[in-house]
PyMOL commands that place a pseudoatom at each C-alpha (Angstrom):
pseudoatom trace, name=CA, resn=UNK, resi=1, chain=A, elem=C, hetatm=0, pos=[-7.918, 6.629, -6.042]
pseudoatom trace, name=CA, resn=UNK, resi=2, chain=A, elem=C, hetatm=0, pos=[-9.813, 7.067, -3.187]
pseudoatom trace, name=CA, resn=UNK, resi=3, chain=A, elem=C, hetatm=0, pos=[-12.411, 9.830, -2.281]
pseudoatom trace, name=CA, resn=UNK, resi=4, chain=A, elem=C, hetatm=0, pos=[-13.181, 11.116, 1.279]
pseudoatom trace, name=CA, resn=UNK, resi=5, chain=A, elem=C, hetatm=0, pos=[-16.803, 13.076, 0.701]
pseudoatom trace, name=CA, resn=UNK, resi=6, chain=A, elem=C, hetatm=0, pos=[-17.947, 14.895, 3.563]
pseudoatom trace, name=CA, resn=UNK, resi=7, chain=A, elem=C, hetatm=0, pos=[-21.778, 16.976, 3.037]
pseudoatom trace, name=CA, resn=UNK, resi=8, chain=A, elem=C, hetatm=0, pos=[-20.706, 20.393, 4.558]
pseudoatom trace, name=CA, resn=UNK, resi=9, chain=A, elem=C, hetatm=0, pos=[-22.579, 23.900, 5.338]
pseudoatom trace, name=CA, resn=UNK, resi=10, chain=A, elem=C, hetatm=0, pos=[-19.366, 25.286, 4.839]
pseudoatom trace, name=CA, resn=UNK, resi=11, chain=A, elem=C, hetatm=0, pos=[-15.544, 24.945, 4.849]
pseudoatom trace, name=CA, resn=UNK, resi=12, chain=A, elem=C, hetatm=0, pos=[-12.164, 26.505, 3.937]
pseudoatom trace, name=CA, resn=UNK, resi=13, chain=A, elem=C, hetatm=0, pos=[-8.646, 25.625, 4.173]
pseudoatom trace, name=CA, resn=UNK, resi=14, chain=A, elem=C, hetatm=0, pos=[-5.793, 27.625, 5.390]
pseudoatom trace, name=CA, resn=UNK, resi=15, chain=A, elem=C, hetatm=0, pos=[-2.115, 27.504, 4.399]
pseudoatom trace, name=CA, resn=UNK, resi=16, chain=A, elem=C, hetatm=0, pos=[0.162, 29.907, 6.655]
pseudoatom trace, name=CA, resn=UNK, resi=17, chain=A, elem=C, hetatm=0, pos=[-2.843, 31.156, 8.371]
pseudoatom trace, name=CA, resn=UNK, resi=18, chain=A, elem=C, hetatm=0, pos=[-4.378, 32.591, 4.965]
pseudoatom trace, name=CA, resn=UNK, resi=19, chain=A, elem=C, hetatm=0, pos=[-7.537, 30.984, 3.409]
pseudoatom trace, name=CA, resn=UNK, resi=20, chain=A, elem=C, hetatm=0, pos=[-6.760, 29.264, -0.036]
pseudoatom trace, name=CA, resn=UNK, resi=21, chain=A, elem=C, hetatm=0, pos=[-9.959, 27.441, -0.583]
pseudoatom trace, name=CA, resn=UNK, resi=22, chain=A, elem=C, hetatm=0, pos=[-13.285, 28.060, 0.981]
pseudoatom trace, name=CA, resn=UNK, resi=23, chain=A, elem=C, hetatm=0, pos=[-16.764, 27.047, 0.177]
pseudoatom trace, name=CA, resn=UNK, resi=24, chain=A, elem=C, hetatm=0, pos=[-20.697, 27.151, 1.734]
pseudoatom trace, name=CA, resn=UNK, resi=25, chain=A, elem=C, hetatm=0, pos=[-23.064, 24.302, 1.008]
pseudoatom trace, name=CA, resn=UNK, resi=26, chain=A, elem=C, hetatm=0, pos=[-21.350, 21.527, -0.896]
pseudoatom trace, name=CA, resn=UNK, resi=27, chain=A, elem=C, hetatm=0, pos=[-19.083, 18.988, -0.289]
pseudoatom trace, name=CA, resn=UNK, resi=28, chain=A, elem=C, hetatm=0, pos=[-15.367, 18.437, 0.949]
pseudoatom trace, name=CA, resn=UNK, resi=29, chain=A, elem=C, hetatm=0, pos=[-13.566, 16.071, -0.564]
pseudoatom trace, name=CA, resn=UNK, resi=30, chain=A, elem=C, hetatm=0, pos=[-10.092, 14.686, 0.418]
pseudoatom trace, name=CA, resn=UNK, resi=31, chain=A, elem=C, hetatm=0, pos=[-8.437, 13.235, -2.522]
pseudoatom trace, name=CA, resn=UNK, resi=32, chain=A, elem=C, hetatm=0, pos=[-6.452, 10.267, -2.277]
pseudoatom trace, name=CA, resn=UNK, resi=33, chain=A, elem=C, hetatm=0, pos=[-3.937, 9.088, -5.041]
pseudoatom trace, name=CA, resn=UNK, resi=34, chain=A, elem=C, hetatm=0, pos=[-2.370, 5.579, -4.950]
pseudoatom trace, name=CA, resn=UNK, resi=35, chain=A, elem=C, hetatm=0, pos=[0.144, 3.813, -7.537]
pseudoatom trace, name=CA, resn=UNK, resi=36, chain=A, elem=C, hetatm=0, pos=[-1.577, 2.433, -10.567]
pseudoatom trace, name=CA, resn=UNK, resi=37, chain=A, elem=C, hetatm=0, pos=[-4.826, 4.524, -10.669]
pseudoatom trace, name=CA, resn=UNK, resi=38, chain=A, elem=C, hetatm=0, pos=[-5.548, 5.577, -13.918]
pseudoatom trace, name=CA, resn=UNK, resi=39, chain=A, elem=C, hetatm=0, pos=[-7.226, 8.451, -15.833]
pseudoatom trace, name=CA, resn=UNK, resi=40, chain=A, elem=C, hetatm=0, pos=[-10.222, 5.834, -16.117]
pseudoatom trace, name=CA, resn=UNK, resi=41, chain=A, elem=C, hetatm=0, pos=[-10.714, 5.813, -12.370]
pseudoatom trace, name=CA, resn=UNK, resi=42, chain=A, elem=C, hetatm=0, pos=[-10.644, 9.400, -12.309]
pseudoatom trace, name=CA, resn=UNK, resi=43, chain=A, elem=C, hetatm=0, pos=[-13.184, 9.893, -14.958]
pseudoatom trace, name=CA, resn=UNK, resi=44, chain=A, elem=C, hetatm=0, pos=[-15.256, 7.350, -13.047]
pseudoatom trace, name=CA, resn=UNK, resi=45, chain=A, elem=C, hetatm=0, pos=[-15.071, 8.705, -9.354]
pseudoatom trace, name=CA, resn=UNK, resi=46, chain=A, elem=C, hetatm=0, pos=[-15.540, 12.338, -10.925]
pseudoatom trace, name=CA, resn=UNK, resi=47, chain=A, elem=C, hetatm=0, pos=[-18.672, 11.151, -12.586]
pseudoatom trace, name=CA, resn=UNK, resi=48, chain=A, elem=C, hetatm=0, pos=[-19.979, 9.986, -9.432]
pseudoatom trace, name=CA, resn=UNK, resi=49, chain=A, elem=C, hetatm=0, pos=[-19.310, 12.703, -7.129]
pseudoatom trace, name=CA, resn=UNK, resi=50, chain=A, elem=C, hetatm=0, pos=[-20.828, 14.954, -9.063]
pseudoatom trace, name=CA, resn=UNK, resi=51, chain=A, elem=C, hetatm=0, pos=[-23.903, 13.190, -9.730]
pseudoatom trace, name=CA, resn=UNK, resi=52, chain=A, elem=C, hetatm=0, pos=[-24.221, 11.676, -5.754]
pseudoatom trace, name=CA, resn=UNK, resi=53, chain=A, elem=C, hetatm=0, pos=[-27.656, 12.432, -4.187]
pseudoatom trace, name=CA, resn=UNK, resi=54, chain=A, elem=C, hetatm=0, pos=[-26.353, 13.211, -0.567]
pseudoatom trace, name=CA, resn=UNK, resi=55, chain=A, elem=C, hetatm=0, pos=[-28.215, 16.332, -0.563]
pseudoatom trace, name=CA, resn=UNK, resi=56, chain=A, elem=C, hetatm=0, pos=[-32.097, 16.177, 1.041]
pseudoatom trace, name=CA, resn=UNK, resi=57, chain=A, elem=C, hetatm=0, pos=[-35.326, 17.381, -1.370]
pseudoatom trace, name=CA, resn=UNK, resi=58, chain=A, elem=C, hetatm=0, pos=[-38.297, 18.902, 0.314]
pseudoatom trace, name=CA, resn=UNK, resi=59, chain=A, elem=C, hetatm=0, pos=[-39.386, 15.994, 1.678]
pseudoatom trace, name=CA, resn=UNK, resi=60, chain=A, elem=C, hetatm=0, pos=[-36.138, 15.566, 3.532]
pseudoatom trace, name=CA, resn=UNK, resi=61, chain=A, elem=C, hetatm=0, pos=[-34.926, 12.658, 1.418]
pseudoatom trace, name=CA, resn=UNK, resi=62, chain=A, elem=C, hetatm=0, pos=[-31.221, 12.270, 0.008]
pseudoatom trace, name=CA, resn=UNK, resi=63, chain=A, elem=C, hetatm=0, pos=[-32.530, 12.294, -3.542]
pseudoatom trace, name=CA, resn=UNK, resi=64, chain=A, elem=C, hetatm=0, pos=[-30.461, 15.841, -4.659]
pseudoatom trace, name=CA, resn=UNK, resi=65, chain=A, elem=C, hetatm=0, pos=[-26.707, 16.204, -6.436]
pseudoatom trace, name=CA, resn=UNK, resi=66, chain=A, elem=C, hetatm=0, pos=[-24.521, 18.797, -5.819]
pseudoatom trace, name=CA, resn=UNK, resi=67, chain=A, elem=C, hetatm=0, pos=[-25.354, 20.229, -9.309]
pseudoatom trace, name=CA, resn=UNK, resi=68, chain=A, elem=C, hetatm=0, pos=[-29.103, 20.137, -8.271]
pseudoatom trace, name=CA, resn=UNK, resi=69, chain=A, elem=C, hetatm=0, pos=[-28.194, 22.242, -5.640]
pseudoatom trace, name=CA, resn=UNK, resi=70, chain=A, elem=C, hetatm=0, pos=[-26.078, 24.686, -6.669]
pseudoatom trace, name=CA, resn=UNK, resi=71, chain=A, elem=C, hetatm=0, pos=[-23.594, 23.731, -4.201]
pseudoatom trace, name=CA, resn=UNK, resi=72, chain=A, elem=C, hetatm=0, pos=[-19.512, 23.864, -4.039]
pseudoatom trace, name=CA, resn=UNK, resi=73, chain=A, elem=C, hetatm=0, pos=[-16.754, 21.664, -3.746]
pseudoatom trace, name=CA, resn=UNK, resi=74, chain=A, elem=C, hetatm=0, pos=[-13.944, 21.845, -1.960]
pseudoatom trace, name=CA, resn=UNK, resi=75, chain=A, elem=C, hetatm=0, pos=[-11.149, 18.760, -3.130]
pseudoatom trace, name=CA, resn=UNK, resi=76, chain=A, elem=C, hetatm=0, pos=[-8.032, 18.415, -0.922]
pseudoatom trace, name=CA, resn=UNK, resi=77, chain=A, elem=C, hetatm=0, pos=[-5.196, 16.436, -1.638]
pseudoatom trace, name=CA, resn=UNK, resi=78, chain=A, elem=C, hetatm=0, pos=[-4.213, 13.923, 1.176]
pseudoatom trace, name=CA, resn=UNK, resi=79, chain=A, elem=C, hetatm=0, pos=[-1.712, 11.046, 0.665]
pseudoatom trace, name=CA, resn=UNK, resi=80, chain=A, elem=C, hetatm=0, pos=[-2.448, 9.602, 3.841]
pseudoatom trace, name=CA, resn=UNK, resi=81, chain=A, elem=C, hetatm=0, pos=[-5.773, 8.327, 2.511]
pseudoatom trace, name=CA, resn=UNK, resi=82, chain=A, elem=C, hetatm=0, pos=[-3.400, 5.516, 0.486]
pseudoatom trace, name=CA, resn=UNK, resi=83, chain=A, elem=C, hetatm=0, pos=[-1.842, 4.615, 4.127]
pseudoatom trace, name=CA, resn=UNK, resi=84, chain=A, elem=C, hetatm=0, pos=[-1.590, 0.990, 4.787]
pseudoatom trace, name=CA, resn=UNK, resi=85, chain=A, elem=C, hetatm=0, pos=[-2.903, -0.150, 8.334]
pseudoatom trace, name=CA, resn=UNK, resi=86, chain=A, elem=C, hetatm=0, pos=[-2.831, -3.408, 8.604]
pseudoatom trace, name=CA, resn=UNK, resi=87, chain=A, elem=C, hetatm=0, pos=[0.283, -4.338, 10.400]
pseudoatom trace, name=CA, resn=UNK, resi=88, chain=A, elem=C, hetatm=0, pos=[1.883, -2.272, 13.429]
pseudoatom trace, name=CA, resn=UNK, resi=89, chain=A, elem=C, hetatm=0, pos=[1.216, 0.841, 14.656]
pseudoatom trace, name=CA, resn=UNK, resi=90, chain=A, elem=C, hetatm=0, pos=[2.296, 3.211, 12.602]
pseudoatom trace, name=CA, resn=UNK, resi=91, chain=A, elem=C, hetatm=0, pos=[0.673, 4.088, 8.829]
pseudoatom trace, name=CA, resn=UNK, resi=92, chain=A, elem=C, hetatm=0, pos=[2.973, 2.670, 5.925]
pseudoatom trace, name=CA, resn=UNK, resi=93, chain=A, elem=C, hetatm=0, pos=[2.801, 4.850, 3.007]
pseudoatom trace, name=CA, resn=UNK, resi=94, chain=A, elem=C, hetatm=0, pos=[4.009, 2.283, 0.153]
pseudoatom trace, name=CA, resn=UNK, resi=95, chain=A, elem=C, hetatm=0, pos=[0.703, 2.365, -1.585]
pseudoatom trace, name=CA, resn=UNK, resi=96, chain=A, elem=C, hetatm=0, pos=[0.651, 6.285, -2.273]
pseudoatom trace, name=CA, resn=UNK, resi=97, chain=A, elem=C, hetatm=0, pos=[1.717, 7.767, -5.986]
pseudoatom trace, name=CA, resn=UNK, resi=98, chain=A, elem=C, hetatm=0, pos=[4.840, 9.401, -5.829]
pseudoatom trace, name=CA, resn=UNK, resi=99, chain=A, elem=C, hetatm=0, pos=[4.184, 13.367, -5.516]
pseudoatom trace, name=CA, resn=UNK, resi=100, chain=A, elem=C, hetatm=0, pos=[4.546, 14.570, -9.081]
pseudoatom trace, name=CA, resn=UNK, resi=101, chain=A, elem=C, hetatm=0, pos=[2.799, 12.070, -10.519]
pseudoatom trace, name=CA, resn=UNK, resi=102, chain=A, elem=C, hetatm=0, pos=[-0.050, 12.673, -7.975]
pseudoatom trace, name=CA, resn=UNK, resi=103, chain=A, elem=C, hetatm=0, pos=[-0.448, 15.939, -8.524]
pseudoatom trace, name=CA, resn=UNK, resi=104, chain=A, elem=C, hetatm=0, pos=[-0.949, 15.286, -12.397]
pseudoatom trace, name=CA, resn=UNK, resi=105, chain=A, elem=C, hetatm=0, pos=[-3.777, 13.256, -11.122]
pseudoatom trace, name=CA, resn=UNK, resi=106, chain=A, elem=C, hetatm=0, pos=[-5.406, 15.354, -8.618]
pseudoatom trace, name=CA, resn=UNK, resi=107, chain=A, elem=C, hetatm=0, pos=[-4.907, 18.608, -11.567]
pseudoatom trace, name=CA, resn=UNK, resi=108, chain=A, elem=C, hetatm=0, pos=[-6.790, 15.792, -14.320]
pseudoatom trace, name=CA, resn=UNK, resi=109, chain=A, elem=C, hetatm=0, pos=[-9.399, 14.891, -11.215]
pseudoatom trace, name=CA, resn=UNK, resi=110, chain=A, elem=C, hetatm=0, pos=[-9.986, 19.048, -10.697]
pseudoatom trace, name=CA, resn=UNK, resi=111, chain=A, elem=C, hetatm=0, pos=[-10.277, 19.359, -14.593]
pseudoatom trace, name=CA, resn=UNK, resi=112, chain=A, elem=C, hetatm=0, pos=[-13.036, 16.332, -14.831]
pseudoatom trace, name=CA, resn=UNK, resi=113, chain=A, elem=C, hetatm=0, pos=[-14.894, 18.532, -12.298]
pseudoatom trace, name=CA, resn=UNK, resi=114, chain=A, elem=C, hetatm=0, pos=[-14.401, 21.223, -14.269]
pseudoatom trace, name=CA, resn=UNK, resi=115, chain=A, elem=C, hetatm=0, pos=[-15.866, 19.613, -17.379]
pseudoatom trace, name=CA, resn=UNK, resi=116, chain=A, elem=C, hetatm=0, pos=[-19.135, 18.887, -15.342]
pseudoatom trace, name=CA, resn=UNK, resi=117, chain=A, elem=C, hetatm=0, pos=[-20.126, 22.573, -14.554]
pseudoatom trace, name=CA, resn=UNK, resi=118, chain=A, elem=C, hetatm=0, pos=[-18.214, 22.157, -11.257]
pseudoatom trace, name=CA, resn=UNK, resi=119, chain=A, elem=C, hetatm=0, pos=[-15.324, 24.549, -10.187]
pseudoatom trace, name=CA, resn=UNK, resi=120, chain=A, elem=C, hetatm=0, pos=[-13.710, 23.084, -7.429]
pseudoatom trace, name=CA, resn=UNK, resi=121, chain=A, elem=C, hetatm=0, pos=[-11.710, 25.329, -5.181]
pseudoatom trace, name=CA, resn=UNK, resi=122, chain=A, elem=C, hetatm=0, pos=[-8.740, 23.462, -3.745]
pseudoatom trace, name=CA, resn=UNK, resi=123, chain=A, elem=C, hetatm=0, pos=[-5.890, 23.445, -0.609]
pseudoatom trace, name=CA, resn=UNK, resi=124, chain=A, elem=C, hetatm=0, pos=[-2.612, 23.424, -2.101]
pseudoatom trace, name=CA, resn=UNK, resi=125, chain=A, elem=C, hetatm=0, pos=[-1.068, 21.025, -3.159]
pseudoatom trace, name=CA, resn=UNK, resi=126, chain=A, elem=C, hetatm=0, pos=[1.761, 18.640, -0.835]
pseudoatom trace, name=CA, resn=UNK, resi=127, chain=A, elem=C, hetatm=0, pos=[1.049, 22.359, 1.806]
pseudoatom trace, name=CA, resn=UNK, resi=128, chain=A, elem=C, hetatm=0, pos=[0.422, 21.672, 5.516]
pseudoatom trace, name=CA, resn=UNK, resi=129, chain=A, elem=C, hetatm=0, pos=[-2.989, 22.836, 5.701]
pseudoatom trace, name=CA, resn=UNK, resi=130, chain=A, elem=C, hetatm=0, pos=[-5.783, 23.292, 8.142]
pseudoatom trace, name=CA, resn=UNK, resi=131, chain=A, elem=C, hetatm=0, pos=[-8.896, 22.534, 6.808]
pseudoatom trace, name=CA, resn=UNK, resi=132, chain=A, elem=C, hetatm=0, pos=[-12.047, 23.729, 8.973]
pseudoatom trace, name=CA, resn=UNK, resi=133, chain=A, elem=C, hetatm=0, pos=[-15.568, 22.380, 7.858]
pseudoatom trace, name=CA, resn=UNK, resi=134, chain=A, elem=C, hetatm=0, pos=[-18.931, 22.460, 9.547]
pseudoatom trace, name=CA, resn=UNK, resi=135, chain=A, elem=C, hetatm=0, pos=[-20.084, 18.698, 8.611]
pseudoatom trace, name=CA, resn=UNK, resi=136, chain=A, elem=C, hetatm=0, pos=[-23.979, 19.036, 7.621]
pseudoatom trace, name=CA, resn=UNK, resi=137, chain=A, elem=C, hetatm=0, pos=[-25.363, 15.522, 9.585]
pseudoatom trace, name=CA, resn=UNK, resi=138, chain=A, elem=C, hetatm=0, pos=[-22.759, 14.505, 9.487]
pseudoatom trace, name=CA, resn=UNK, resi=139, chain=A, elem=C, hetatm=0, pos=[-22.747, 12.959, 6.608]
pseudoatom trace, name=CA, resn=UNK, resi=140, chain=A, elem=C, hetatm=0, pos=[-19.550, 10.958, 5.200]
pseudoatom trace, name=CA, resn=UNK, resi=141, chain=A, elem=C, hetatm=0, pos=[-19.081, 8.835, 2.264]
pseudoatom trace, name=CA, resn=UNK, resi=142, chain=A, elem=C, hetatm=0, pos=[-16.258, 6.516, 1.145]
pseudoatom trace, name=CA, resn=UNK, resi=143, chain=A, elem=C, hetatm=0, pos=[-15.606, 5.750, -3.026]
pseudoatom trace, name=CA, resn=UNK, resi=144, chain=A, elem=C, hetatm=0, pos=[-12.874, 4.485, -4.228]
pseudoatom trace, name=CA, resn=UNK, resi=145, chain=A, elem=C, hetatm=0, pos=[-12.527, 2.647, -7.749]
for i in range(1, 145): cmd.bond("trace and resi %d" % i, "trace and resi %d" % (i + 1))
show_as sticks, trace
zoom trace
């Protein structure tokens, strides 16, 4: 599983030129799901998001949480996060979870956020979506477990 975090001031997604997910301060987080990651990773990566200090105190120091600030998150599903680029030109998608089975995990990785005082608003789900975000930085961070 792999996380895309980007610190934001604000963002929202759109799906047939309608907003489905929007948030202000917080992060956006494009969700990742490849064969063999478990409920375990989930749990883990969950954990962390939540509790990553990516967010500046008064003295201008990343030393706050999303929790500590009140902030949102936004999670977006995107399989092409599992793309393999290491031979050709063009992205080989081998390594992503077949759809139904990533969707169980992205619904489980929503719920885990859910459980820590967290709700998430979303994109939908395997949707061509637009997602607009005003990166606060910018500020991007990688996990992955």
């Amino acid at each position: 599983m792999k996380l895309l975090v980007q610190r934001v001031l604000s963002a929202h997604v759109e799906v047939n030129q309608q907003i489905v997910g929007h948030i202000q301060k917080g992060m956006l987080v494009f969700l990742g799901v490849e064969k063999g990651d478990t409920k375990q990773q989930a749990e883990f990566l969950a954990h962390k998001l939540t509790n990553l200090r990516i967010f500046e105190d008064v003295n201008g120091k990343m030393n706050l949480s999303v929790k500590d600030i009140h902030g949102d998150i936004l999670v977006v599903s995107q399989f092409t996060l599992a793309a393999d680029l290491s031979r050709g030109n063009r992205p080989g998608f081998d390594n992503a979870e077949l759809p139904g089975k990533a969707n169980d995990m992205y619904q489980y990785f929503l719920q885990l956020l859910e459980n820590n005082d967290i709700a998430p608003q979303t994109g939908i789900f395997q949707a061509d979506m637009k997602v607009h975000l005003v990166n606060d930085g910018p500020c991007t961070f990688w996990l992955s477990k």
